[in-house]
Each structure stands twice: as C-alpha cells, then as structure tokens.
SEMAR-169605 format. One record per residue: residue number from 1; residue in one letter; chain; x, y, z of N, C-alpha, C in turn. Coordinates in steps of 0.02 Angstrom, whole numbers, plus 32768, in hexadecimal, padded with zeros to 4 digits. Example, Ala and Ser with C-alpha at 12.3 -4.5 7.8 and 13.67 -1.06 7.14 Angstrom:
REM residues 2
- n_res_chain_nxx_nyy_nzz_caxx_cayy_cazz_cxx_cyy_czz
- 1_a_A_8294_7EE4_8186_8267_7F1F_8186_8294_7F5B_8186 $
- 2_s_A_8282_7F90_8162_82AC_7FCB_8165_8285_8002_818A $
***
This chain:
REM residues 134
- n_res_chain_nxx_nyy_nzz_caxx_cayy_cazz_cxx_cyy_czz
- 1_x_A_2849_EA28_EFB9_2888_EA4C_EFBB_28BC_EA2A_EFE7 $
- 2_x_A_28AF_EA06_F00F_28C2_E9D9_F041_28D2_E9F5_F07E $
- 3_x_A_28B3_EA46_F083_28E5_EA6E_F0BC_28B1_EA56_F101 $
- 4_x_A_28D2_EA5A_F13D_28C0_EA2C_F18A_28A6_EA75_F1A9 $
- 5_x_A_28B4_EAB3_F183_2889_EAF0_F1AA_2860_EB11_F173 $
- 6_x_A_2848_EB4D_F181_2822_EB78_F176_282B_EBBC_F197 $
- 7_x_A_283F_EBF2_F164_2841_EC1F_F177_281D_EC5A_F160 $
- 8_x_A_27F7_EC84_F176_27C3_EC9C_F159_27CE_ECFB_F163 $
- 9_x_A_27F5_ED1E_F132_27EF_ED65_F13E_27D5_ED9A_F13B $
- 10_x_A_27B8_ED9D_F15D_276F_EDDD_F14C_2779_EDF6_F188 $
- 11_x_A_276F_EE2B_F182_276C_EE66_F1E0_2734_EE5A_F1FD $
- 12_x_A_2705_EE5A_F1CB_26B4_EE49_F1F1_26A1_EE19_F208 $
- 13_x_A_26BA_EDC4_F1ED_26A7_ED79_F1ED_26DF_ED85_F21F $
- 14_x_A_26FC_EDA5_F243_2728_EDA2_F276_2726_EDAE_F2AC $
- 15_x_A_26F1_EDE2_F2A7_26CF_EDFE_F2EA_2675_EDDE_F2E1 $
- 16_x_A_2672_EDA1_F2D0_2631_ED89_F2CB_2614_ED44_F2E2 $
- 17_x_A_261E_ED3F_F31B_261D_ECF2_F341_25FB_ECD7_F312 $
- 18_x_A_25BE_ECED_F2FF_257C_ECB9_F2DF_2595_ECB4_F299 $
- 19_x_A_25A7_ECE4_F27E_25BD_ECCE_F236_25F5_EC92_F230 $
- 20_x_A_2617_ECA4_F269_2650_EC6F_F262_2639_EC2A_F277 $
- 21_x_A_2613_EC1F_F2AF_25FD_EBFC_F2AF_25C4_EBBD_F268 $
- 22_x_A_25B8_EBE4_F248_259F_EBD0_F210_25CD_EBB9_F1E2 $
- 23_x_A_25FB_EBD6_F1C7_2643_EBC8_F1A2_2660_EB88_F1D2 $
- 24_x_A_265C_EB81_F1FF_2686_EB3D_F22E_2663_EB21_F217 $
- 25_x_A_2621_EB10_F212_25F6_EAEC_F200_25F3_EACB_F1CD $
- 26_x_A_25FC_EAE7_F19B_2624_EAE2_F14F_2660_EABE_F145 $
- 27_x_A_267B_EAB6_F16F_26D6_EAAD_F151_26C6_EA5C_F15C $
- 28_x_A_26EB_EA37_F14D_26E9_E9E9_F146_26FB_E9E2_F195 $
- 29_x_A_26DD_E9AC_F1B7_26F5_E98D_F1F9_2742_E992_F1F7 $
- 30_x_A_275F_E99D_F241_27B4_E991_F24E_27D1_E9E7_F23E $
- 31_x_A_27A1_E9FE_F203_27C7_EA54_F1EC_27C3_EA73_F219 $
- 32_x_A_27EF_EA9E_F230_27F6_EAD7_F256_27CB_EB19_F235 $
- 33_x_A_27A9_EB4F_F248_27A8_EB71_F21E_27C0_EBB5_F250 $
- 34_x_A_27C9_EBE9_F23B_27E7_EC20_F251_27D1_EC5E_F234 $
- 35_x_A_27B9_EC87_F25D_279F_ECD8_F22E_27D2_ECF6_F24E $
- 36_x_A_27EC_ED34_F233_2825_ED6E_F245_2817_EDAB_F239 $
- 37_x_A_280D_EDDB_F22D_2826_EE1E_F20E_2864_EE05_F1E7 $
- 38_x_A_2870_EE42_F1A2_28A8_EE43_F18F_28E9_EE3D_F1C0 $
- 39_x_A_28E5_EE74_F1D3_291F_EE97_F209_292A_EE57_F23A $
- 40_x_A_28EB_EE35_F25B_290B_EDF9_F279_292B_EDBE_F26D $
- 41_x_A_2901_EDBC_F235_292A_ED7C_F1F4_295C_ED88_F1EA $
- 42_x_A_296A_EDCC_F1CE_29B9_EDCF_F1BD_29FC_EDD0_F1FD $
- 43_x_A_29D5_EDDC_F233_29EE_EDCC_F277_2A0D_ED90_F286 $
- 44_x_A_29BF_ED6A_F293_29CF_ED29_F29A_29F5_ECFD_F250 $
- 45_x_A_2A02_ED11_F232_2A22_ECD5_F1FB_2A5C_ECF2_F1FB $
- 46_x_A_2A68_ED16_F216_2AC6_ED35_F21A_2AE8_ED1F_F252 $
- 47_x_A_2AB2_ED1C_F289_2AC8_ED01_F2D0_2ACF_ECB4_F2C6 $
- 48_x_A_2AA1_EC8B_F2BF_2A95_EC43_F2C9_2AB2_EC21_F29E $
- 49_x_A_2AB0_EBF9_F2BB_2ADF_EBC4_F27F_2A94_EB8B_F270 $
- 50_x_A_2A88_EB8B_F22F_2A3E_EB81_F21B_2A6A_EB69_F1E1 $
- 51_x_A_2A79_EB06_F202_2A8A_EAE3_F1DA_2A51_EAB1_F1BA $
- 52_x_A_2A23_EAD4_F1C5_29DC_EAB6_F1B0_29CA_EAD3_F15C $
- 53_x_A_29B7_EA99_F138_29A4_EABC_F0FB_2961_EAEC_F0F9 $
- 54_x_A_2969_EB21_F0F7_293C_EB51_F10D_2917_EB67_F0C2 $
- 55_x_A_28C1_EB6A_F0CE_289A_EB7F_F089_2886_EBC6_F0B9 $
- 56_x_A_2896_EC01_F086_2894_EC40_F093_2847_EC54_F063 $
- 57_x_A_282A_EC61_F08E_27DA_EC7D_F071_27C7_ECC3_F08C $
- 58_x_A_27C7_ECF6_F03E_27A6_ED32_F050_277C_ED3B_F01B $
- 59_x_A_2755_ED74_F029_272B_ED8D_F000_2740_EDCB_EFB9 $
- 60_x_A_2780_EDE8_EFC4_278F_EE09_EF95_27D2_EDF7_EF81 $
- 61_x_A_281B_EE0A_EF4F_284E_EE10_EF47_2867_EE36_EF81 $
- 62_x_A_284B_EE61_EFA6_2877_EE91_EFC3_289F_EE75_F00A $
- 63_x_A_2863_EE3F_F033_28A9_EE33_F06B_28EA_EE0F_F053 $
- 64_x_A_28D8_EDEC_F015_2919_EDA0_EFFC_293A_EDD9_EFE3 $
- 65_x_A_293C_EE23_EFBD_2959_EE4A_EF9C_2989_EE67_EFEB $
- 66_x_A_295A_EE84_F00F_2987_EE9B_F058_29B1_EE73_F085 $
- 67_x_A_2997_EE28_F078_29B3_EDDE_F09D_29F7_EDEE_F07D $
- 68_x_A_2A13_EDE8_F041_2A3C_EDF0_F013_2A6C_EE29_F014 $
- 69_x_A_2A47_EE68_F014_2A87_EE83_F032_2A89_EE8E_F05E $
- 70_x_A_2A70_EE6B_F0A3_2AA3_EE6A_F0E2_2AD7_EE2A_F0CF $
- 71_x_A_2AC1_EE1A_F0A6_2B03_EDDB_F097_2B06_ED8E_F0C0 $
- 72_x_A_2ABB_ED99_F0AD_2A93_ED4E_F0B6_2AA2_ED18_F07E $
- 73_x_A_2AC1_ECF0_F071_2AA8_ECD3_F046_2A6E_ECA6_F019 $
- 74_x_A_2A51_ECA9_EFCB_2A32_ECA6_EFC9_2A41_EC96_EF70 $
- 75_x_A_2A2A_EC5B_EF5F_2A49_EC3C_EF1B_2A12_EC43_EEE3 $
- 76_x_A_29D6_EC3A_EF00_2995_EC2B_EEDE_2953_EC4A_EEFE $
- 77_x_A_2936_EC64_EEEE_28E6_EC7C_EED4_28C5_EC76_EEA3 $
- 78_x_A_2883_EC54_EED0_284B_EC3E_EEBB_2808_EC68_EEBB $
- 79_x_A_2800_EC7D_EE64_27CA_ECBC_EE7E_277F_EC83_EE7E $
- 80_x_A_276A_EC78_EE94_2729_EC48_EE8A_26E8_EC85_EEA1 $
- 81_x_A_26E6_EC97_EED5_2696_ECAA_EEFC_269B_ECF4_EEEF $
- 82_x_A_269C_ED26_EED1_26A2_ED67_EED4_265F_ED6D_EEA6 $
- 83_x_A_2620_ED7C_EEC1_25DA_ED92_EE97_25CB_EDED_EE99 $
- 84_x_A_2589_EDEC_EE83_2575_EE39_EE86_2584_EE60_EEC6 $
- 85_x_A_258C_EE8F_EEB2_2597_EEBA_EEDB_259C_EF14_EEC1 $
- 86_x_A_2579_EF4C_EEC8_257E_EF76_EEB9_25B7_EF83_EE94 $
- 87_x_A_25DA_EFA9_EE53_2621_EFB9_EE3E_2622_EF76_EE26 $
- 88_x_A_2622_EF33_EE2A_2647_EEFB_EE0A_2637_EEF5_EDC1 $
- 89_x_A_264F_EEE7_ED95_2646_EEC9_ED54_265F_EE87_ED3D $
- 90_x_A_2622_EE64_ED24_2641_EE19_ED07_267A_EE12_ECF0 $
- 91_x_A_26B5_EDF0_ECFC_26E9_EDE6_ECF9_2704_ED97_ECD8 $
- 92_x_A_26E0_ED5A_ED00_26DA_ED30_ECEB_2698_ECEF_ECFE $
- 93_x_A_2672_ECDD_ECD0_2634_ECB8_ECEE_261B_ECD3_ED1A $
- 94_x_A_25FA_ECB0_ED60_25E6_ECFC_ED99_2618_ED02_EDC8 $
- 95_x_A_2648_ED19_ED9B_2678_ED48_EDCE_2680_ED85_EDCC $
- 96_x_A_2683_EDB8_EDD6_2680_EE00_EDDC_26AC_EE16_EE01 $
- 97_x_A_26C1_EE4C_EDE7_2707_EE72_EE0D_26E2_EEC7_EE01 $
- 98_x_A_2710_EEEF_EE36_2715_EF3B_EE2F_2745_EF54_EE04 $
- 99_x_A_275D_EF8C_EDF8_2794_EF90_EDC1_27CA_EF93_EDF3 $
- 100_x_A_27CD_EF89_EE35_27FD_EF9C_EE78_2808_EF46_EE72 $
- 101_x_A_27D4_EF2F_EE74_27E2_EED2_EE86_27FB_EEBD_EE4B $
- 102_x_A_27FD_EEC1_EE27_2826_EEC6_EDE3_2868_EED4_EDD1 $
- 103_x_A_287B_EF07_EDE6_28CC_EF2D_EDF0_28E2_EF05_EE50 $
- 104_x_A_28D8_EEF2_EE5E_28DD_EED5_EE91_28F3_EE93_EE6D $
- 105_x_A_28D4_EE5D_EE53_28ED_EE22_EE30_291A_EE2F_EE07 $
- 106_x_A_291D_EE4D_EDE8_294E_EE61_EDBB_298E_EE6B_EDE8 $
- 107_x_A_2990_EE9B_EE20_29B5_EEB3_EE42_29E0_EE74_EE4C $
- 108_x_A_29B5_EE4F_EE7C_29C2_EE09_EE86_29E1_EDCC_EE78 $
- 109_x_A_29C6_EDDC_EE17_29E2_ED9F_EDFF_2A2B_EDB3_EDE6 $
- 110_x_A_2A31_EE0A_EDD5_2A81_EE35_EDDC_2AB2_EE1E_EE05 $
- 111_x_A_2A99_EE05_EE4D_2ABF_EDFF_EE86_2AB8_ED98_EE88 $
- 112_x_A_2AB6_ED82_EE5C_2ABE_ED47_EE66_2A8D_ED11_EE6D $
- 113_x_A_2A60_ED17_EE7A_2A1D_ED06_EE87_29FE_ECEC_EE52 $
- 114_x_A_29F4_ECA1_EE55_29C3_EC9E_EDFF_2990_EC89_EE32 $
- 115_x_A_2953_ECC0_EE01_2929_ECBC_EDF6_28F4_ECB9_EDCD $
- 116_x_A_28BD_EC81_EDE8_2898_EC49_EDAF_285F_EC73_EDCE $
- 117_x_A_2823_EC3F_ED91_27DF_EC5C_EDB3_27C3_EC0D_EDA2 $
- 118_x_A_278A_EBFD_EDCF_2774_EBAE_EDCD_2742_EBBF_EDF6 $
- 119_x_A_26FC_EBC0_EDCC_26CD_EBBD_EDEE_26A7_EB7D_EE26 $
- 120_x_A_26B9_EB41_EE0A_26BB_EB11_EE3F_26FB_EAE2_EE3D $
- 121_x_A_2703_EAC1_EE67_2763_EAB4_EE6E_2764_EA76_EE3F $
- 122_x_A_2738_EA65_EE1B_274C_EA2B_EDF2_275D_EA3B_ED9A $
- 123_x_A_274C_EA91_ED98_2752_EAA4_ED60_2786_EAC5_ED4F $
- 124_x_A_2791_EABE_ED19_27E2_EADD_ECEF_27ED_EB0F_ED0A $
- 125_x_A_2838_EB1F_ED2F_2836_EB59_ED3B_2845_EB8C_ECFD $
- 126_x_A_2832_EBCB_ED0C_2833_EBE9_ECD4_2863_EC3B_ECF6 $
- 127_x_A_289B_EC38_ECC5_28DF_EC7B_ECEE_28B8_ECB9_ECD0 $
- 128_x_A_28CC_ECE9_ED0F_28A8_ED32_ED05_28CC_ED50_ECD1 $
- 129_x_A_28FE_ED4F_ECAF_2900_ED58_EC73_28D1_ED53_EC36 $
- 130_x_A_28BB_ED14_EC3E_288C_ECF6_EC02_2844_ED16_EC0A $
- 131_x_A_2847_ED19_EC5C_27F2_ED34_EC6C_27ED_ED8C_EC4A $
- 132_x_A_2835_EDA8_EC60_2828_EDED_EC61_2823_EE00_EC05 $
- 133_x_A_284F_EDD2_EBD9_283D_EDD7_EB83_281B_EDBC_EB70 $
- 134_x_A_27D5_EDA8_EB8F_279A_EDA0_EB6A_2769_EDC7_EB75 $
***
C-alpha cells in the first residue's frame, strides 16, 4: 500500500498491550503501528497533522463508517478479513457480513467511499455493488 504507518481501530486491540504487541510484530520493519479506540482515532486524526500515508485496519465497517462522519477523510475500503461470526452470512468468498455490516458499506459507499472486496491484495478487486448482485 506503501503507507509508513499503521493504524489499527478496535476498542479492545487498544486496551491490549499483548495483542498489540503481536500486530507490531506483523507489520513490515520501519512501520509504525498504532491501536486506538474509535473515539480516539477520530480524535487523534482531527488533531494531528498525519502527513504520513496511513493504512487504517479494523475489524468491522462500523469505525471507517463513524471515522467518516466525524469528517475524517476516507476514499477507499478494503473489505478483505471479515470471517464467521454468529449473525454473518457469506457475502463474498470467506467474507461474511451481518445485515448491520452490510447497510453500513452501503452507507459508506453513499457517502463516497468505494468500496472493493479482495481477499488477498494481489487479486482483482471486486466493487460491493457486484458482490451484493450475486
């Protein structure tokens, strides 16, 4: 993606030294990585001047949907890692959504946002349009 940080939004991977610690672990040498809460993310990216190309990693639509309207900007989403989970239904390959994470992308891609789905980053992306009429 070429971005020099990592930013990671989950409330829980935020309050989780060891998890995060594991995710640092992960990111390519030189990456920064960063866990937040929503509420702090959307904090900190309103305050700072984060002239860094920044890769935004969560686990659902809903913080990039809340990032958004605090009036974050935000051009592109990438649904790749979303698996089972109680409520989800196959959506596309093993990706799974709720009918909430669903109207949430949609919401999303309403407000400007295209969003693809690419199960590994070398493959076609494919627009939630196309995913949601098949």
């Amino acid at each position: 993606s070429g971005a020099n940080r990592i930013l990671i939004v989950d409330d829980l991977v935020a309050k989780d030294s060891f998890m995060l610690g594991i995710l640092e672990m992960a990111a390519p040498p030189g990456i920064n990585v960063v866990a937040l809460t929503t509420e702090d993310a959307i904090t900190k990216l309103k305050s700072d001047d984060w002239s860094d190309k920044v890769l935004i990693l969560t686990k659902t639509p809903k913080p990039v949907l809340d990032m958004v309207n605090a009036d974050i900007p935000n051009h592109h989403l990438n649904v790749g890692g979303m698996g089972f989970k109680t409520n989800r239904k196959k959506i596309y390959r093993n990706i799974q959504a709720t009918e909430e994470e669903v109207s949430d992308l949609k919401t999303l891609q309403e407000k400007g946002v295209k969003v693809e789905f690419r199960v590994v980053i070398d493959q076609k992306a494919i627009a939630l349009d196309e995913v949601l009429n098949n």
